[in-house]
C-alpha positions in Angstrom: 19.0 31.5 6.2 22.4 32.9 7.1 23.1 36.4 6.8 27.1 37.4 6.8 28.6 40.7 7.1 31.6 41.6 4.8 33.6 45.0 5.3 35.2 46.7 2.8 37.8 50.2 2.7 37.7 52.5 -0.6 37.4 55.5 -1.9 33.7 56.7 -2.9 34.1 59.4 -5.9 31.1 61.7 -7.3 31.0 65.2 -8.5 34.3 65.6 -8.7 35.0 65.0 -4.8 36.5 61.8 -2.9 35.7 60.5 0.5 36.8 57.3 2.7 34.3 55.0 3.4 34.0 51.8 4.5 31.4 49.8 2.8 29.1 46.3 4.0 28.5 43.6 1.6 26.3 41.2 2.8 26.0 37.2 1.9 22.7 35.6 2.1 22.2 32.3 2.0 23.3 29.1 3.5 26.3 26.6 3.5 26.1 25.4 -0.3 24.8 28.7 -1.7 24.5 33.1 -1.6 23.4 36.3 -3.0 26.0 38.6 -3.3 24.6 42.3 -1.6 27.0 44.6 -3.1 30.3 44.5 -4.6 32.5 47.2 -2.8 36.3 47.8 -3.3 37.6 44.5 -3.0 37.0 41.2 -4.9 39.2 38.5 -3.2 38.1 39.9 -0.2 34.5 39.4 -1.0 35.4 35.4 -3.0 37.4 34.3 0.7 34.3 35.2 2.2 32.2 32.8 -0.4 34.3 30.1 0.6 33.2 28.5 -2.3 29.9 28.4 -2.2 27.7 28.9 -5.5 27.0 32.5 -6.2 23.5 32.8 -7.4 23.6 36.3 -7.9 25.6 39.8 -7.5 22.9 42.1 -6.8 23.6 45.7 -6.5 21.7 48.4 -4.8 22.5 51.5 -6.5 25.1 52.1 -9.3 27.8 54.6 -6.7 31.6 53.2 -7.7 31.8 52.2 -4.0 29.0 49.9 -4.2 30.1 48.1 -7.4 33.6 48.8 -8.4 34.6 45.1 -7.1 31.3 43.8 -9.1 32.9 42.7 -12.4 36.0 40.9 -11.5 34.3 39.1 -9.0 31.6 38.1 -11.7 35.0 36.7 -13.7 35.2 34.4 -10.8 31.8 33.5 -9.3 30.2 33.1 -13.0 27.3 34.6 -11.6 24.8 37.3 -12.8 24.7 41.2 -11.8 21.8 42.7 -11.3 21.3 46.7 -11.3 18.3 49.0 -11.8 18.3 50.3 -15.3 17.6 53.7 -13.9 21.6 54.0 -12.2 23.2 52.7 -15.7 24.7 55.9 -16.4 26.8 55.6 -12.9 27.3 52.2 -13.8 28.9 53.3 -17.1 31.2 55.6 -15.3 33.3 52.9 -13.8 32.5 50.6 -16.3 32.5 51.6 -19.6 31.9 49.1 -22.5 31.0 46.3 -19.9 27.1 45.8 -18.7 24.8 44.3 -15.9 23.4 41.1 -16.7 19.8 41.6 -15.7 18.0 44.2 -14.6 16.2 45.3 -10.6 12.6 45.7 -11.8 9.1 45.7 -9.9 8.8 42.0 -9.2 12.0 41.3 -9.4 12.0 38.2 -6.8 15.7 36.3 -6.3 15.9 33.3 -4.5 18.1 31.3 -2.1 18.8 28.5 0.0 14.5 28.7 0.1 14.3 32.4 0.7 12.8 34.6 -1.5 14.8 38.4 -1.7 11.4 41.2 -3.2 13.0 44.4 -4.5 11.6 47.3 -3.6 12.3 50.4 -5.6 13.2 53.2 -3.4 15.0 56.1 -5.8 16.3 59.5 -3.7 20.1 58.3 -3.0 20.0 57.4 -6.7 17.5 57.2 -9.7 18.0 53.2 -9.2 18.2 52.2 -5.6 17.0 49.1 -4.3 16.4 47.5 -1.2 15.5 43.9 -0.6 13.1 42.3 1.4 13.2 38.8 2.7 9.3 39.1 4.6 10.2 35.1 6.2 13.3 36.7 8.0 12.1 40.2 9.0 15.1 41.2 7.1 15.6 44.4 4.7 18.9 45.5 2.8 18.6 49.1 2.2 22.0 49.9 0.9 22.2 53.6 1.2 18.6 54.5 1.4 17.9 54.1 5.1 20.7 54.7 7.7 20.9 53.9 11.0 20.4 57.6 12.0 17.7 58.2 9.4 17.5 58.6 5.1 20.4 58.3 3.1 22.9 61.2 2.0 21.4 63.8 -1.0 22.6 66.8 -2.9 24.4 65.4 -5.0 24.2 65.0 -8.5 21.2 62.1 -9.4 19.9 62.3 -5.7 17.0 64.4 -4.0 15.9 64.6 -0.5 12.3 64.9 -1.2 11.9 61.7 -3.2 14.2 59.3 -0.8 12.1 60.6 2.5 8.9 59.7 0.4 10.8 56.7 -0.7 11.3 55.2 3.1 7.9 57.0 3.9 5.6 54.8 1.5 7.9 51.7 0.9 10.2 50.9 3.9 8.1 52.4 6.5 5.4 50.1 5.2 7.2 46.5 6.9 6.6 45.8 10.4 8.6 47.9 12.9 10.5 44.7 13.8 12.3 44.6 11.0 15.9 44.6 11.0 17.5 46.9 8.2 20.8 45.9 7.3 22.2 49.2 5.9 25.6 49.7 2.9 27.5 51.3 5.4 27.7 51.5 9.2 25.4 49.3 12.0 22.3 47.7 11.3 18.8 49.3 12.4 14.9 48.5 12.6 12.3 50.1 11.1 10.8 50.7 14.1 14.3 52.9 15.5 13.7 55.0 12.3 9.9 55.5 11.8 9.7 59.2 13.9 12.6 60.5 12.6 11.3 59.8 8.6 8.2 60.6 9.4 9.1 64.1 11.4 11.4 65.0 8.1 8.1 64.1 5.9 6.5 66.5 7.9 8.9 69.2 7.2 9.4 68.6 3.6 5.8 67.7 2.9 6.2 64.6 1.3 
């Protein structure tokens, strides 16, 4: 399985504030077909990087406009599916309004491709709805903006709480082999190993 990094610049807007970033979308996959991880900023950015290839999905890991304000017109013109945890709809309908995710991120949600098999894994704290994905053949995770290299995700803001994304990583992500390479939304990649003590120390202190 092939895993390729695409970069993204945009603006990230909530609670009335704005902020820079630069966001990864990741393709996962092979030469004839990929998951879409993310949508972020930029469309025809994101299709050169298909290069044609079949899209099997557009999966999304939380609903934050930077994450998926590319996701609808490049469903226009990869025909494929986006998915989204029902749970971050109502950010979802802040940048679209009167459009919809095809399917929704729930427990067993499994997506396949190229012969891997993508689990979701529920991990709510950033956002009500955030997802990671776990390919357990690779040693691969996706955590979107859950887990950081540098530790959990950013909170206080509105939807997000420190408390439940710490027990999030503590119960779900800290449960994979330390080997595991975390591929992250934003910034360089991590393991679970690099970020156990610092999760855990923060469970400590918030006594989750």
């Amino acid at each position: 399985m092939s895993i390729e990094l695409v970069t993204t610049d945009g603006t990230f807007a909530l609670d009335g504030g704005e902020w820079q970033v630069t966001n990864n979308i990741w393709l996962v996959g092979d030469d004839r077909e990929v998951i879409v991880i993310d949508a972020a900023h930029d469309s025809a950015r994101i299709v050169e990087a298909i290069h044609g290839r079949r899209v099997r999905a557009i999966v999304l890991t939380h609903g934050h406009n930077d994450h998926i304000n590319a996701a609808v017109p490049l469903r226009d013109v990869v025909d494929a599916p986006i998915w989204l945890h029902d749970a971050d709809r109502m950010l979802w309908d802040v940048v679209w309004p009167g459009d919809s995710p095809d399917r929704p991120i729930e427990p067993r949600t499994v997506l396949s491709v190229a012969g891997n098999d993508l689990a979701a894994l529920h991990t709510p704290g950033h956002s009500p709805g955030c997802c990671c994905f776990h390919d357990a053949a690779s040693g691969v995770v996706f955590s979107g903006d859950t887990l950081f290299c540098g530790g959990p995700g950013a909170t206080g803001r509105s939807f997000s709480d420190e408390p439940t994304i710490v027990a999030s990583i503590r119960t779900v992500l800290l449960a994979l082999p330390d080997h595991t390479v975390v591929h992250t939304g934003h910034g360089d990649s991590t393991t679970i190993g690099a970020e156990r003590a610092g999760v855990l120390a923060r469970a400590a202190e918030l006594g989750t």
